[in-house]
N, CA, C and O of each residue as an XYZ file, in Angstrom:
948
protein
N      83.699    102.694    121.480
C      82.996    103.716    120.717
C      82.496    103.103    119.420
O      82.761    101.937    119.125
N      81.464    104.238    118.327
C      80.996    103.566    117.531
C      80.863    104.591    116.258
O      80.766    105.817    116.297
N      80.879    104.006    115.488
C      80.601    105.517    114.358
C      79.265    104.869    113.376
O      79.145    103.780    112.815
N      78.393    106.012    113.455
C      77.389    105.873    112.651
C      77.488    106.671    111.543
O      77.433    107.901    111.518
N      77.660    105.789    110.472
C      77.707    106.815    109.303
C      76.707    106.495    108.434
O      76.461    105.300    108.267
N      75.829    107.656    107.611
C      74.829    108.129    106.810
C      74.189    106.307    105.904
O      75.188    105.662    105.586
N      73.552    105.951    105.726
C      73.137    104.613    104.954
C      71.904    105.494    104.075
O      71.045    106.331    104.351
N      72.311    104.871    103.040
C      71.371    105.208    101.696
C      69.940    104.039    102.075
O      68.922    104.006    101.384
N      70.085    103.508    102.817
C      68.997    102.130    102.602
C      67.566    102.699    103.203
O      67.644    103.752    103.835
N      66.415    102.158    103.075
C      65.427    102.769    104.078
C      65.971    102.276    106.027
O      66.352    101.298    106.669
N      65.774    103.175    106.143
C      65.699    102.980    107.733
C      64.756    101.593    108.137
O      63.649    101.503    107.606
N      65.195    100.559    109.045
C      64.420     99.269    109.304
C      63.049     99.132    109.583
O      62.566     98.015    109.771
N      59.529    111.787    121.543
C      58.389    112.487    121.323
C      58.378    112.742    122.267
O      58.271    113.852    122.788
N      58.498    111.672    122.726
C      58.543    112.940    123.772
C      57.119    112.602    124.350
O      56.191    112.029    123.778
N      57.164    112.964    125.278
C      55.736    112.953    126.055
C      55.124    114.113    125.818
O      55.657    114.887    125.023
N      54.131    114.401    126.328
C      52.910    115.122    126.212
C      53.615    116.149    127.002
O      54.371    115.819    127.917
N      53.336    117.742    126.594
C      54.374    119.089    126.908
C      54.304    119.033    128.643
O      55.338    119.249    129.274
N      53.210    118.776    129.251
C      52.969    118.536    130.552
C      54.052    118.331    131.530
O      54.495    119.004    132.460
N      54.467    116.643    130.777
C      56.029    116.098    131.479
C      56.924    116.462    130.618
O      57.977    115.831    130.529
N      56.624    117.688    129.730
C      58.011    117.413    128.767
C      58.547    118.986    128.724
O      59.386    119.331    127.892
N      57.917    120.020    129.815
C      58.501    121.598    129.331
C      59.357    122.177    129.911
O      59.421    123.404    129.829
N      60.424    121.316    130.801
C      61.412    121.599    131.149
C      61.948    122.205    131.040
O      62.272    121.601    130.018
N      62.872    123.442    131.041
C      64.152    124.159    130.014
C      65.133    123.315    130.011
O      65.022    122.456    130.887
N      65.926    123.247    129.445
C      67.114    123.234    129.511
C      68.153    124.542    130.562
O      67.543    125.537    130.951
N      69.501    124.407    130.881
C      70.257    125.354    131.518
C      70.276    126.546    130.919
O      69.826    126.543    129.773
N      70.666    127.585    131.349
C      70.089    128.891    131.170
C      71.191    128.908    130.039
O      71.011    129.439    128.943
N      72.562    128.152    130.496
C      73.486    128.377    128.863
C      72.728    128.051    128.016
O      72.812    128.787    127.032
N      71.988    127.251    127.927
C      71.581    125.997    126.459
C      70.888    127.657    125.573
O      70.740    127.721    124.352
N      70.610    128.661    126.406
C      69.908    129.333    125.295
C      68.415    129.311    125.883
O      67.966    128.534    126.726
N      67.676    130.502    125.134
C      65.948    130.306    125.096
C      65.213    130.470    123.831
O      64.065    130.882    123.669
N      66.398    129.928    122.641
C      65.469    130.092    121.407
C      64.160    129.604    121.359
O      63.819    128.643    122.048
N      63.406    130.181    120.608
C      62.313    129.667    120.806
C      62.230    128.448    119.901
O      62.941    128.813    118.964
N      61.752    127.081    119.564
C      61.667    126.227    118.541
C      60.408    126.603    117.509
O      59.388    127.244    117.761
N      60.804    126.028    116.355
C      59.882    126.109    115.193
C      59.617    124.796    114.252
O      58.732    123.946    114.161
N      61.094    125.142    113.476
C      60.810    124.379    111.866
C      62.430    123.653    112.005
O      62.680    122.543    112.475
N      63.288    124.529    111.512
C      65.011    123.946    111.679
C      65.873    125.284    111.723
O      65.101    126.001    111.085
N      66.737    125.947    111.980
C      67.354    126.370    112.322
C      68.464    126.458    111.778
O      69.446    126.334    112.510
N      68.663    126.692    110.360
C      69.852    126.532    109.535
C      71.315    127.395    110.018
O      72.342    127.278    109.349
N      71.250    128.311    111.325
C      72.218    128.684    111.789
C      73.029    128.294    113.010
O      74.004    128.761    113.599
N      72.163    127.163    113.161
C      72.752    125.981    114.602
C      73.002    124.673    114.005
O      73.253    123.680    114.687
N      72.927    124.671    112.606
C      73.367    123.260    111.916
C      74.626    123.079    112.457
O      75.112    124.130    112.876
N      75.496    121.840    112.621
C      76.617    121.298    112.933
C      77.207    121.237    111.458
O      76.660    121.166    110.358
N      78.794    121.303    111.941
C      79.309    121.406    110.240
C      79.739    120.258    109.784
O      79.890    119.364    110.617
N      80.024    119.998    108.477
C      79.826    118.428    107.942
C      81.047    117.883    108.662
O      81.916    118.486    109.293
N      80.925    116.871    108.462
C      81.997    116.199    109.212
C      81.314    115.328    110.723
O      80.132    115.166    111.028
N      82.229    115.005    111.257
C      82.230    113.939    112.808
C      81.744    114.413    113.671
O      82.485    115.240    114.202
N      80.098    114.236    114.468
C      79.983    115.158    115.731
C      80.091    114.103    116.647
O      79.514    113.034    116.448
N      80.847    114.336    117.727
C      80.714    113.095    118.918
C      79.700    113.329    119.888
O      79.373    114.403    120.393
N      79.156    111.970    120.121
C      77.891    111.970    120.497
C      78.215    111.396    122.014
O      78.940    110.403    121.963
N      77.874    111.759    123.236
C      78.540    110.876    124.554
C      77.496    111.009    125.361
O      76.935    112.080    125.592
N      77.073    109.503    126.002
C      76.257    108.841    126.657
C      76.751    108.325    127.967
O      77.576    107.487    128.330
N      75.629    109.447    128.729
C      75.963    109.279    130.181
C      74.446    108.761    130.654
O      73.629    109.560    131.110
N      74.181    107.451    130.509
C      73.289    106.909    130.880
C      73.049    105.672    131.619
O      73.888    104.802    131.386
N      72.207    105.386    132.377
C      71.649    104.407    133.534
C      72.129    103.194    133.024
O      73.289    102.892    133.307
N      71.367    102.333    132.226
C      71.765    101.300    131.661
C      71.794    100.977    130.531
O      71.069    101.614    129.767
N      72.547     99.984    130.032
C      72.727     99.599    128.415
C      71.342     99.302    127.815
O      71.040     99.398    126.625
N      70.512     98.909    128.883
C      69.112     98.843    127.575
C      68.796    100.099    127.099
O      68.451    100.226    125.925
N      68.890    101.369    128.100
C      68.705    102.889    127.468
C      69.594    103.129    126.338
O      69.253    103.239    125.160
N      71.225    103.225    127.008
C      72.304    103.201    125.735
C      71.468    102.638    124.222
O      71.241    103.448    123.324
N      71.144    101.456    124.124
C      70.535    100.732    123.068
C      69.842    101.747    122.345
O      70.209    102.193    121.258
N      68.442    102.235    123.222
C      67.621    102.535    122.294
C      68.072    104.247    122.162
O      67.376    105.054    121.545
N      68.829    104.459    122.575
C      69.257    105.831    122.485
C      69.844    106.208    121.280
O      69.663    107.202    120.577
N      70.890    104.837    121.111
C      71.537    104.573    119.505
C      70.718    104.510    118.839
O      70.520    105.438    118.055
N      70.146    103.740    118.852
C      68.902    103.184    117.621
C      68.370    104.654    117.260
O      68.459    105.046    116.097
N      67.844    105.425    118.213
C      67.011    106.790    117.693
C      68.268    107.082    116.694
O      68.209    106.932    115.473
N      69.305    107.481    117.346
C      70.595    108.465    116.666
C      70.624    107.149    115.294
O      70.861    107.595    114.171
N      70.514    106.430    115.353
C      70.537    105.642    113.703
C      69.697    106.081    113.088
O      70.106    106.369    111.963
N      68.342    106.370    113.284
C      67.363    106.414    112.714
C      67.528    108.169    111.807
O      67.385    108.474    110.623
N      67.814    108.829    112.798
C      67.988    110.203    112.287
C      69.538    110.147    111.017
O      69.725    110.886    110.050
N      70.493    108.888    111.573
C      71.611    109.255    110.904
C      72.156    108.720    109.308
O      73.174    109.055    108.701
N      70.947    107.666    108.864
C      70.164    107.888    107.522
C      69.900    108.989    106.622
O      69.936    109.012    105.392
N      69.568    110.099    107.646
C      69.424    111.012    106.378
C      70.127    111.978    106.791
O      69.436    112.978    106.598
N      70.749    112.169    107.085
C      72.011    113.287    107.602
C      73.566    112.881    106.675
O      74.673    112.596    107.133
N      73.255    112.957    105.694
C      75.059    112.451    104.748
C      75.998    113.277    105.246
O      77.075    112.741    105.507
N      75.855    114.856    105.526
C      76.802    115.800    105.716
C      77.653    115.206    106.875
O      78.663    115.826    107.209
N      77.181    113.554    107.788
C      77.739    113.966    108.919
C      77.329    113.279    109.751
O      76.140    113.062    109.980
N      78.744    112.615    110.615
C      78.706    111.331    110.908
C      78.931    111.004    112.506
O      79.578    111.899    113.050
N      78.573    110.004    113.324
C      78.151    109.987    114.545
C      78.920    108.903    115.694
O      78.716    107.728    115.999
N      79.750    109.788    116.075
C      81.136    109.302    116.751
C      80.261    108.921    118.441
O      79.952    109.859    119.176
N      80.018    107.701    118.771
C      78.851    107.241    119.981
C      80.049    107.059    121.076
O      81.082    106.580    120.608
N      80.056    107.332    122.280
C      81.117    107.204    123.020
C      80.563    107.728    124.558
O      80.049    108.787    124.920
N      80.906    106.520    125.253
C      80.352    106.546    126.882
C      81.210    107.214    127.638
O      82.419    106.983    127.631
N      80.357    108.556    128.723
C      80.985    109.237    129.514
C      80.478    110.962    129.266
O      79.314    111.188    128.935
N      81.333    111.942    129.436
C      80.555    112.723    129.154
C      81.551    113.667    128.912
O      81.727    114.628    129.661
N      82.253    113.442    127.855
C      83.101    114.441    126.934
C      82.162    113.855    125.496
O      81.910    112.715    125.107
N      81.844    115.070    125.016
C      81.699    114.884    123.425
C      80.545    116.482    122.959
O      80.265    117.243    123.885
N      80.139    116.717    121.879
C      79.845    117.346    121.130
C      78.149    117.669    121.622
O      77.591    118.718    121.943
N      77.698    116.370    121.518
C      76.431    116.433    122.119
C      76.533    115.655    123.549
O      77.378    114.764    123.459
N      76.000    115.710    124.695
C      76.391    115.039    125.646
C      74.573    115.045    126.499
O      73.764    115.837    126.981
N      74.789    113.264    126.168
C      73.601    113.080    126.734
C      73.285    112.392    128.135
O      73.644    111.222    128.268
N      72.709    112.962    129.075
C      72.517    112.608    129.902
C      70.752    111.949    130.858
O      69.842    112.774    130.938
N      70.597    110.960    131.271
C      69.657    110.848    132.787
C      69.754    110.865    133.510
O      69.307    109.890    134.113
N      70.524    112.097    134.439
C      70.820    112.346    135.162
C      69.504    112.663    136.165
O      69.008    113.760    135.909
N      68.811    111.902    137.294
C      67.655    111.993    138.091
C      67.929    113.217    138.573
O      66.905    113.845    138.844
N      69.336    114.014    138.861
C      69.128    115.157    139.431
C      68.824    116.780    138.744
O      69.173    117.919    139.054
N      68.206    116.336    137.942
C      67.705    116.932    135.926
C      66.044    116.835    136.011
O      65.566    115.788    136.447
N      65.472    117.534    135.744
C      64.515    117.069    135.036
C      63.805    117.640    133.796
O      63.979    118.801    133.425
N      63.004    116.773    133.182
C      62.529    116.873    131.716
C      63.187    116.582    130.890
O      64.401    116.565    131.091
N      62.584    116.187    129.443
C      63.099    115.852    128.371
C      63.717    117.450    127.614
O      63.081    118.458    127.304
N      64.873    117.206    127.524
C      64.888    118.772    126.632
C      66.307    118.819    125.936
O      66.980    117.892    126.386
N      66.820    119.361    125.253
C      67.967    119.599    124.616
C      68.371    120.784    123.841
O      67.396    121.268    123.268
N      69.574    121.482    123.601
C      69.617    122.216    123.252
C      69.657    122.426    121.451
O      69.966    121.593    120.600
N      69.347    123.442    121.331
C      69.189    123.294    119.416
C      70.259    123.605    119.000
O      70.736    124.736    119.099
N      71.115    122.059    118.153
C      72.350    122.335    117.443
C      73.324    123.008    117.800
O      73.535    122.588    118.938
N      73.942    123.652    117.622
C      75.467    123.960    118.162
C      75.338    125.235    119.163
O      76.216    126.013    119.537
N      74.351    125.202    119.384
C      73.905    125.819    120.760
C      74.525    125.383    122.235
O      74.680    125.991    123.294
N      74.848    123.826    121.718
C      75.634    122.899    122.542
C      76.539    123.297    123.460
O      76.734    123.149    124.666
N      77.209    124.037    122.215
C      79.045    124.632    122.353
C      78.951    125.468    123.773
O      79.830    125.555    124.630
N      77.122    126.286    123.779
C      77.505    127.324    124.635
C      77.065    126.930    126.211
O      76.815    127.701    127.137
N      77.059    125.692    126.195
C      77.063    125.149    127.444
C      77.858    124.098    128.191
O      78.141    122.971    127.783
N      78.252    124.794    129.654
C      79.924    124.089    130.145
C      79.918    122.887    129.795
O      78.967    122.131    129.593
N      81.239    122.688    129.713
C      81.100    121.256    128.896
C      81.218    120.090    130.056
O      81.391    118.899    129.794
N      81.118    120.536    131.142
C      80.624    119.587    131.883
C      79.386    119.284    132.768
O      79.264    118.710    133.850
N      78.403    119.952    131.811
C      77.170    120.105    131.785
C      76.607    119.008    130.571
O      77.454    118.854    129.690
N      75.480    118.305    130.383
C      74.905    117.704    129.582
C      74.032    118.965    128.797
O      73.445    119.869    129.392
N      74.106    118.774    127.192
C      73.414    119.085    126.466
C      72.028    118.523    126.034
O      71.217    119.044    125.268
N      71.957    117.545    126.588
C      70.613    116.967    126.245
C      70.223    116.112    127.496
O      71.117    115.391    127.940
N      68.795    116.090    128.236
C      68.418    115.344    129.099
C      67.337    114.285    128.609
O      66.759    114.612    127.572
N      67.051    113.353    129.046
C      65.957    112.396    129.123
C      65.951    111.998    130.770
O      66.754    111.984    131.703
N      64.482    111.672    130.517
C      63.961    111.432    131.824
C      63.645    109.652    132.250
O      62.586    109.049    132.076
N      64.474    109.305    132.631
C      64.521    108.109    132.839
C      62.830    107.076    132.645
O      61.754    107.669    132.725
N      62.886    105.787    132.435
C      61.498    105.432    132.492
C      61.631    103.779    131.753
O      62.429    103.364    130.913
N      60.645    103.180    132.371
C      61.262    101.858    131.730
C      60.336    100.988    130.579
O      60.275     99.809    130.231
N      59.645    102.278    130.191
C      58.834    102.559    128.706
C      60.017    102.292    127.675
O      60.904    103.126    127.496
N      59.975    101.229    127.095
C      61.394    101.632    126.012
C      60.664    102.442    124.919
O      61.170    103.509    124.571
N      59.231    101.917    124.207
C      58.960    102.932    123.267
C      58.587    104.616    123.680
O      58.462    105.655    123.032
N      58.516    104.321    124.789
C      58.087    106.273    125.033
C      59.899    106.529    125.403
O      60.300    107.646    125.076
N      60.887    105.648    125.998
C      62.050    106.266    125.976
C      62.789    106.379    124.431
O      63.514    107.373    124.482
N      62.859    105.899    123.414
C      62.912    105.905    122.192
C      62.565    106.852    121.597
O      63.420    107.430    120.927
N      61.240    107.348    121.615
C      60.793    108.575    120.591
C      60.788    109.637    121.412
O      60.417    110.754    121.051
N      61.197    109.357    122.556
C      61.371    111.166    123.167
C      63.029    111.001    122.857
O      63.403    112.172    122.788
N      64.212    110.133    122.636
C      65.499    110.634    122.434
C      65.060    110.882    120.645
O      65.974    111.533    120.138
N      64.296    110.655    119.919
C      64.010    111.004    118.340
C      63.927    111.947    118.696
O      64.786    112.735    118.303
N      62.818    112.484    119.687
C      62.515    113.674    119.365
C      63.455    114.441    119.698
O      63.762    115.078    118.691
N      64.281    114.828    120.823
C      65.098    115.488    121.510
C      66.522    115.152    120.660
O      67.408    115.688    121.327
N      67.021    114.617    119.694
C      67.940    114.472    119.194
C      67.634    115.236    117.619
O      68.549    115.681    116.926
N      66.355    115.279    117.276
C      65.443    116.336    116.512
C      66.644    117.477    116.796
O      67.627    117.760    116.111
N      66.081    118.130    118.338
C      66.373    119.298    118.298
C      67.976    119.274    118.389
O      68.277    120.231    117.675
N      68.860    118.865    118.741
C      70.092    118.617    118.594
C      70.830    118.677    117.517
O      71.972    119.112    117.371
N      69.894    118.079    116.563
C      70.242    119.274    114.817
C      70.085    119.680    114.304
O      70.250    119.817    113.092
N      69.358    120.364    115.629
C      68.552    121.644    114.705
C      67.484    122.318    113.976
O      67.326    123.388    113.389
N      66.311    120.485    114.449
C      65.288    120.847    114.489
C      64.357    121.493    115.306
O      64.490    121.190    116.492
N      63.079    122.617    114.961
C      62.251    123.206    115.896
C      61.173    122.508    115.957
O      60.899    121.540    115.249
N      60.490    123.009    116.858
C      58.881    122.473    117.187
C      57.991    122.490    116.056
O      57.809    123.567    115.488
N      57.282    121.223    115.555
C      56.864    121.650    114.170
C      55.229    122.295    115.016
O      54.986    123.365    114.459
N      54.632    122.137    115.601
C      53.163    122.827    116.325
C      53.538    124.270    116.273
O      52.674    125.000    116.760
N      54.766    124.971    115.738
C      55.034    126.424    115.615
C      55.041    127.012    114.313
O      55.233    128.188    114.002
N      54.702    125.606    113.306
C      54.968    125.750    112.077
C      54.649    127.335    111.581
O      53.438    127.358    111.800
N      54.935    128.495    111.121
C      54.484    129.547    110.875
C      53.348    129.259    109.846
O      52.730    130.302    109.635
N      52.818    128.120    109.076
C      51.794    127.577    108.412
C      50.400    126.685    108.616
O      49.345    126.270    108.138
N      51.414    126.761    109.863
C      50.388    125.183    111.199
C      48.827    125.482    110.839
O      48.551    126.674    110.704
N      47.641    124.418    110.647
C      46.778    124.610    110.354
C      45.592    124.256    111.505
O      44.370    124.149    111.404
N      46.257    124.162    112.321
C      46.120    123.592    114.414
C      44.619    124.255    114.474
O      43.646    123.530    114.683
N      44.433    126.152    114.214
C      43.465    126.654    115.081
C      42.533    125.930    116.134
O      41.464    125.321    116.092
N      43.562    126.333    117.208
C      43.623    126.614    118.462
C      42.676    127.000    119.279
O      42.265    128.145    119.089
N      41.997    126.140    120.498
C      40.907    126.753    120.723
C      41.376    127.511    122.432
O      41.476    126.862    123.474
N      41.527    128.540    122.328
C      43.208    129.271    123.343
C      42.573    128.828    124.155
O      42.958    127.736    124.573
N      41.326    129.419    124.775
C      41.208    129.292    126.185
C      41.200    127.825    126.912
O      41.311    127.804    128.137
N      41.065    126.538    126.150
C      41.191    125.067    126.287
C      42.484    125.069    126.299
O      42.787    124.466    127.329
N      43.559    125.438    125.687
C      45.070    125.352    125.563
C      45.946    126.084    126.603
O      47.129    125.857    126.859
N      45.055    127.090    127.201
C      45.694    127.832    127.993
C      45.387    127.037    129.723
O      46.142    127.049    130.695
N      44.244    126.514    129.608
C      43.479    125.897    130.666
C      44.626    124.128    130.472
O      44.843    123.361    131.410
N      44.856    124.042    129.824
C      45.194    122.396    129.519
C      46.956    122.303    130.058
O      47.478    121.247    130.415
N      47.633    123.575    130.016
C      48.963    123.902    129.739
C      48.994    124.586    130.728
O      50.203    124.750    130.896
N      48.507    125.081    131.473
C      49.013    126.286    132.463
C      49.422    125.468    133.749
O      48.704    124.652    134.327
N      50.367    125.739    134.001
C      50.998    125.067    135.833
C      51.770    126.220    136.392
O      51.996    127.260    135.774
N      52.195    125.925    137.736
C      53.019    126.517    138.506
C      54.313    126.874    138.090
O      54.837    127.832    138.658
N      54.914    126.296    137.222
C      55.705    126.173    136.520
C      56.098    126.684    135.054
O      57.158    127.184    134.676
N      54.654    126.343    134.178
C      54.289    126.868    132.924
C      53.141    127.958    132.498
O      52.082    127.715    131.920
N      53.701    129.375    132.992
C      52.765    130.165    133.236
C      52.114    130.472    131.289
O      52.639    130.208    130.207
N      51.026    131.007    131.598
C      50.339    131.965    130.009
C      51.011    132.215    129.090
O      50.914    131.834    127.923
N      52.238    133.334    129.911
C      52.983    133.873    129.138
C      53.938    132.977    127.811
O      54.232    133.278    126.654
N      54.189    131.841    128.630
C      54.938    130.785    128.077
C      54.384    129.756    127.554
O      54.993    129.031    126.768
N      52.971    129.520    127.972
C      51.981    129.123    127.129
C      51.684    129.654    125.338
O      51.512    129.093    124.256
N      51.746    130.778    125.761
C      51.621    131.680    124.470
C      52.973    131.578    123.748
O      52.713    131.005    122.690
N      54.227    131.835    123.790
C      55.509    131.687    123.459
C      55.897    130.518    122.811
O      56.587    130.442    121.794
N      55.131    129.089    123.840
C      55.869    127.370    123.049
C      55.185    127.068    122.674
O      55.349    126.123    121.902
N      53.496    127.733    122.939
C      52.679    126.494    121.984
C      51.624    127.474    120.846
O      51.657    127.171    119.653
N      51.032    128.233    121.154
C      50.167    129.041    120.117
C      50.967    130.211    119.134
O      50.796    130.517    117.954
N      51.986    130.752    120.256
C      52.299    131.323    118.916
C      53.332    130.797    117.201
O      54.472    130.364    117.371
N      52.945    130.874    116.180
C      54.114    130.334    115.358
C      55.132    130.915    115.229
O      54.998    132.134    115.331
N      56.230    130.532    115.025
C      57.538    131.058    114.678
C      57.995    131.777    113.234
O      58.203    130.988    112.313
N      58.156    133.093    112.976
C      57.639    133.438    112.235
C      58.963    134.583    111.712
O      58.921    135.487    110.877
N      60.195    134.060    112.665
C      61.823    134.749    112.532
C      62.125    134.079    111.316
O      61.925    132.964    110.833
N      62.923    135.620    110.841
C      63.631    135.516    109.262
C      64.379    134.303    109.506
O      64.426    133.702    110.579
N      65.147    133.887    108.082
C      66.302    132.877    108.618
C      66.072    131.483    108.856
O      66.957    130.628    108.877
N      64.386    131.216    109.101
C      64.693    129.346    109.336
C      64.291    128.897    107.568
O      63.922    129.425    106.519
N      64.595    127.812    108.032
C      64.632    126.577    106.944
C      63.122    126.513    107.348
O      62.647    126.622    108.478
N      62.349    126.270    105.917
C      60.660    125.846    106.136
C      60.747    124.942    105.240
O      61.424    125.115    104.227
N      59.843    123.461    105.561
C      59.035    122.596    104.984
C      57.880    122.732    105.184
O      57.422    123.306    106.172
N      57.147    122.168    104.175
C      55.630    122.359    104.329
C      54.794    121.690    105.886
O      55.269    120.658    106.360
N      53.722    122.272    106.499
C      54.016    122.013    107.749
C      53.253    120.302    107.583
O      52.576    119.912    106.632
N      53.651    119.479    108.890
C      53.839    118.000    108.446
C      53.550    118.039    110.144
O      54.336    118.103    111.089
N      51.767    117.956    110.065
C      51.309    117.180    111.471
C      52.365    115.631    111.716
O      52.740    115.322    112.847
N      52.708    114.839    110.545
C      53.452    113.501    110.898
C      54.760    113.756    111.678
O      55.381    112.799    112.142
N      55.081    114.699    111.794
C      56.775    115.101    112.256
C      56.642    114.724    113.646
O      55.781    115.135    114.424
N      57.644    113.843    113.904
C      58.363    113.342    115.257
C      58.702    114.828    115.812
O      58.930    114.801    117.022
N      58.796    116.178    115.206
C      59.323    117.225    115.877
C      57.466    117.995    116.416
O      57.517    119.225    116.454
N      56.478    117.590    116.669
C      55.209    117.828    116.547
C      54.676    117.073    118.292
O      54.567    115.947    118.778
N      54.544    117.988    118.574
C      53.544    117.394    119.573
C      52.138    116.704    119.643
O      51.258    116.975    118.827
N      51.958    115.737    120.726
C      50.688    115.273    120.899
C      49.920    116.383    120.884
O      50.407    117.392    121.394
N      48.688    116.448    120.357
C      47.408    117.177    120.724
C      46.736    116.753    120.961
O      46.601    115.804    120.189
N      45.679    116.775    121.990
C      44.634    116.537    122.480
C      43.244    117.171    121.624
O      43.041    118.375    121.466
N      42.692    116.486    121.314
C      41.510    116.944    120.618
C      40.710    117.834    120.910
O      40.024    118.475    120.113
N      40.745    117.965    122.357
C      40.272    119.193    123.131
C      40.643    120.530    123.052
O      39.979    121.477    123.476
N      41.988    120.593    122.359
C      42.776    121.925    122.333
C      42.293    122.518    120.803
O      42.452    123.721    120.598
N      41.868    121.900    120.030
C      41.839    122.296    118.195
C      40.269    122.328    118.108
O      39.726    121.245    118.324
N      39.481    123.364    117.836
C      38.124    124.092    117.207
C      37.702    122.976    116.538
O      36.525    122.655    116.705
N      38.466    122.234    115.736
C      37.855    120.912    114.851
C      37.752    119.959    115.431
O      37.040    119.175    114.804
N      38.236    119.399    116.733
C      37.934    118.792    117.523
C      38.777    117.272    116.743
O      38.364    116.125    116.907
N      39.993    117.647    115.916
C      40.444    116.820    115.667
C      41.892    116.153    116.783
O      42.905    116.776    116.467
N      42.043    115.635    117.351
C      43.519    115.131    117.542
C      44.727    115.148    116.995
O      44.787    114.869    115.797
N      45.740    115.412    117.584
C      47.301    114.926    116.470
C      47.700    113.866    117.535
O      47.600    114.126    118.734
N      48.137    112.718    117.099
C      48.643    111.604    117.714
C      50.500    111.745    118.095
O      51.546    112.081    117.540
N      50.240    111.482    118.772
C      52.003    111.171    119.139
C      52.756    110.472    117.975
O      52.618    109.249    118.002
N      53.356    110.848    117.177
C      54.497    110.767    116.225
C      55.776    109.904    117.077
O      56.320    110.299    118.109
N      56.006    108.923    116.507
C      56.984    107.923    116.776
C      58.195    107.600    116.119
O      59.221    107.069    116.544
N      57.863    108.041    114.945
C      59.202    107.695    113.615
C      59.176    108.788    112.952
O      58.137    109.375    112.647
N      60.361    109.171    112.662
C      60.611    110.115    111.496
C      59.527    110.203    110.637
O      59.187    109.091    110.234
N      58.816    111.182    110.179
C      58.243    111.206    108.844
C      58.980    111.549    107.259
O      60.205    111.629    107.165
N      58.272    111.694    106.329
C      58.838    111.796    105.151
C      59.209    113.053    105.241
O      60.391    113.338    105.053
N      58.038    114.273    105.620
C      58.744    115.921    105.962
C      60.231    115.504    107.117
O      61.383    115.695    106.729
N      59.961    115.017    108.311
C      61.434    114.971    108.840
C      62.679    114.744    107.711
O      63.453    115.638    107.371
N      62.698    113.630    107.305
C      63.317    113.283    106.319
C      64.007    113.898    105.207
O      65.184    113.605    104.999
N      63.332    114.801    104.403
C      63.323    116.046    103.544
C      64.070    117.061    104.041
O      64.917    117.678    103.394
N      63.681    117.313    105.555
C      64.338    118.606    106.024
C      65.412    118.236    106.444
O      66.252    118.984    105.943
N      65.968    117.382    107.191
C      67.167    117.028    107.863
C      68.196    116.773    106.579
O      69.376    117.107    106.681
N      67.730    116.221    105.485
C      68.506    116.209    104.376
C      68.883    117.760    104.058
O      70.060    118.097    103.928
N      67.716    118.756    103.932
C      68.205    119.864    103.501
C      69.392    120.649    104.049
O      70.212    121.288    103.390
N      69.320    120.426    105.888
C      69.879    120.949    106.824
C      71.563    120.527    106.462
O      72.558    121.251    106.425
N      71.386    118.837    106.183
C      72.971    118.505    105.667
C      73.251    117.712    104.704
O      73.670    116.564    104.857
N      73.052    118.230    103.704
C      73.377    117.565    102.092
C      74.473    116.847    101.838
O      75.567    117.222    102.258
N      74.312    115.629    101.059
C      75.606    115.314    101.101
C      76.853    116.559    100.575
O      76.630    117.639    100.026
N      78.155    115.970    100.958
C      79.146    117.183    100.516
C      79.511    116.836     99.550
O      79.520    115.609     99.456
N      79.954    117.532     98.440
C      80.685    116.698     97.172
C      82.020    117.211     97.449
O      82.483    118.237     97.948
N      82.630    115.763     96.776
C      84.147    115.887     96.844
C      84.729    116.916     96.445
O      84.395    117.578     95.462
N      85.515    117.101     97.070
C      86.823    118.347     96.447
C      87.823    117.393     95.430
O      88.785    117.903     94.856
């Protein structure tokens, strides 16, 4: 096992919603994602993190994401441990699919011999990398930032609805994960931050301005800001 604890130093996505709108198990919950979720934060202290994965080159970059996030998280520190007892429990399990995870201690409410978080196997290390950023995002509690209740996206629906709709991902739910914003009392807001690893690709085709949002790879400075807010350092007693 390994413990990652908080570093003051600078630090050294997930696919496109298409391959990435999976649910999670019907325990994990159907919150909807947004911004962060200050009532699924984990409490300060040790969360154990357990990796039930294919091979050690995944293990690798799986850590590396969980380092990257565990920089700015002081409240709280990251107990890494192979198998599938622990707090967050990550799995690639082929008989799974999609990238998805549950938001923050949402965890708890799923059997614990169930995985809380999936990835979809692939031998992309940088697209396997920033989809465990992203999906480890939501694991503490971050939401979808494309829900930002501020998002400045306008949406060109009927391209978004046409771009997003499958057998699988009907209108209704079209409307629910991607156009509408999140707009419930209670979350934590940063200013909204197209750079956020918690932000989906856009296709230029979907936005009236005909601008693009690029796939986000690294934490941004808004990630950064908020995940601090979510867990401050604690001061001593």
């Amino acid at each position: 096992m390994s413990l990652i604890t908080p570093s003051f130093a600078p630090p050294p996505a997930y696919e496109p919603l298409p391959d990435n709108h999976t649910s999670p198990p019907e325990s994990a919950g159907r919150t909807k994602r947004g911004i962060a979720d200050s009532d699924k934060r984990w409490p300060a202290g040790v969360v154990t993190v357990a990796l039930d994965l294919s091979s050690e080159k995944s293990k690798a970059l799986v850590v590396d994401a969980i380092r990257e996030w565990a920089h700015h998280t002081p409240a709280l520190r990251f107990n890494i441990v192979e198998g599938k007892t622990g707090d967050i429990r990550i799995s690639d399990d082929e008989g799974l699919k999609g990238n998805w995870s549950a938001i923050g201690t949402e965890a708890k409410r799923i059997d614990e011999d169930q995985p809380t978080m999936h990835l979809n196997r692939t031998d992309d290390s940088k697209k396997l990398r920033s989809t465990a950023l992203h999906e480890f995002g939501h694991a503490l509690g971050l939401l979808h930032e494309h829900q930002h209740p501020q998002n400045s996206l306008d949406w060109d629906s009927p391209q978004v609805y046409d771009y997003y709709t499958s057998d699988s991902f009907n209108e209704a739910m079209v409307r629910e994960h991607i156009l509408e914003p999140d707009n419930r009392p209670g979350l934590q807001i940063t200013p909204y931050d197209p750079q956020s690893v918690m932000h989906y690709e856009i296709p230029a085709a979907l936005r009236r301005n005909g601008q693009a949002i690029p796939k986000n790879t690294t934490l941004s400075a808004g990630d950064k800001q908020t995940i601090r807010m979510l867990y401050p350092p604690v001061n001593p007693t």
